[in-house]
C-alpha positions in Angstrom: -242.6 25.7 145.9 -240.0 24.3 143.6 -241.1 21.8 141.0 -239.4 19.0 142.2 -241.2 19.2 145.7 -244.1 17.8 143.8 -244.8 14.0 144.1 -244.6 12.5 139.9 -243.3 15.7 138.8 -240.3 14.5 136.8 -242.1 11.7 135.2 -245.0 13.5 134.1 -242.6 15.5 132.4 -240.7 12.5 130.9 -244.4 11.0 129.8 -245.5 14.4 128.5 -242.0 14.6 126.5 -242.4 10.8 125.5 -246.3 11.3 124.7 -245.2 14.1 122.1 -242.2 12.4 120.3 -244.4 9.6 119.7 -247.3 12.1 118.6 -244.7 13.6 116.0 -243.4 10.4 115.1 -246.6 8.7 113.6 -248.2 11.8 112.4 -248.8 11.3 108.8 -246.8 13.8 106.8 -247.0 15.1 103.5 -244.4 13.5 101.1 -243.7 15.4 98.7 -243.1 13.7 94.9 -241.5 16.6 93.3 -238.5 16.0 91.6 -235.4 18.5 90.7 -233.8 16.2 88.4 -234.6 13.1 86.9 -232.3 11.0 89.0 -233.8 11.9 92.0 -236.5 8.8 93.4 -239.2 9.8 95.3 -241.0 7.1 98.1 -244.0 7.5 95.9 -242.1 6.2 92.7 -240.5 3.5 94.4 -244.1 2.0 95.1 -244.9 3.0 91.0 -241.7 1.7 89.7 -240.1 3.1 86.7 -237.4 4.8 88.5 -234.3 2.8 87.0 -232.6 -0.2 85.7 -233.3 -1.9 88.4 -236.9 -0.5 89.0 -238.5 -0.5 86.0 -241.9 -0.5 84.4 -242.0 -4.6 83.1 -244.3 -4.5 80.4 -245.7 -8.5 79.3 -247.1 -8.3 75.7 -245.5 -9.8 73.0 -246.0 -7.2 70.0 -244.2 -3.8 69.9 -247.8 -2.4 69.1 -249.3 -3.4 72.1 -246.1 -2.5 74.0 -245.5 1.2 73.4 -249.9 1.0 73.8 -248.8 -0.2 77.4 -246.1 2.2 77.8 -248.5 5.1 76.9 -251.5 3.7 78.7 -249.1 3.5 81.8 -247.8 7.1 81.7 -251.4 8.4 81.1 -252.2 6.4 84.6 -250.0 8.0 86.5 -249.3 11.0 85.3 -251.9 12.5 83.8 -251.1 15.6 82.3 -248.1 14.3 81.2 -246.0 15.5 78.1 -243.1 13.3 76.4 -239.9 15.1 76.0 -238.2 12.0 74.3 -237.7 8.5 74.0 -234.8 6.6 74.3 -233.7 2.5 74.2 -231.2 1.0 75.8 -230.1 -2.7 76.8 -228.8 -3.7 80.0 -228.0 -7.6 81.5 -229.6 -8.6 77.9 -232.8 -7.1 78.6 -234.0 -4.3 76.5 -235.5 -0.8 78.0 -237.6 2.1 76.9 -236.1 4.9 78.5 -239.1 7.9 78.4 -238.2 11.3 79.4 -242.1 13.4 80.3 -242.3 16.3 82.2 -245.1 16.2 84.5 -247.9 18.6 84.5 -246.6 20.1 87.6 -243.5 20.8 85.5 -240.7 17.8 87.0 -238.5 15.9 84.7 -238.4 12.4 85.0 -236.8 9.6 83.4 -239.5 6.5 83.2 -237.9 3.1 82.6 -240.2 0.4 80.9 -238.4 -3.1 80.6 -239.7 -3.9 77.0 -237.6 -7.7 77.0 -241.1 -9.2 76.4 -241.9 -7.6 73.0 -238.8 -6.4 71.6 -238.4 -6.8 67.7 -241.9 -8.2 67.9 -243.6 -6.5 65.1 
């Protein structure tokens, strides 16, 4: 018999075909946070911030001690492992940055921004 002899052939087929694109679609999958190059934003950095300019790490002290304290103590959170490579500043809209460059302990580079407005020249 030819399959289209059967009665509900063709739309089992179109809800078996429907049934695995939405399967495929909500599977959760893996996102990977690795990084060639420190331009490069990953979903999970969006949700950490730090990733730019525009993105960036706000920091609400009002001494440079406790600032770079936060700075550190932020890195430490969320990447542990983490090893500075070097630290730059930079002002931008007349707000003042941090810019940190750490490579992770899985090896990425990354460029962490930490909007340091709050505390800077704050001894």
């Amino acid at each position: 018999m030819r399959p289209s002899t059967f009665p509900g052939m063709k739309t089992t087929g179109i809800i078996l075909v429907l049934i695995t694109f939405l399967w495929n679609c909500s599977s959760p999958n893996k996102t990977s946070t690795t990084t060639t190059s420190p331009g490069k934003i990953t979903k999970t950095d969006v949700f950490r911030g730090g990733t730019s300019f525009d993105n960036p790490v706000v920091i609400r002290v009002t001494t440079e001690k406790a600032g770079v304290a936060e700075e550190y103590k932020w890195l430490s959170n969320n990447y542990p492992g983490y090893t500075t490579i070097r630290k730059t500043q930079a002002s931008k809209q007349k707000k003042r940055y941090d810019i940190i460059r750490i490579k992770t302990k899985g090896g990425e580079i990354k460029d962490i921004y930490f909007d340091t407005t709050s505390f800077f020249g704050n001894p």
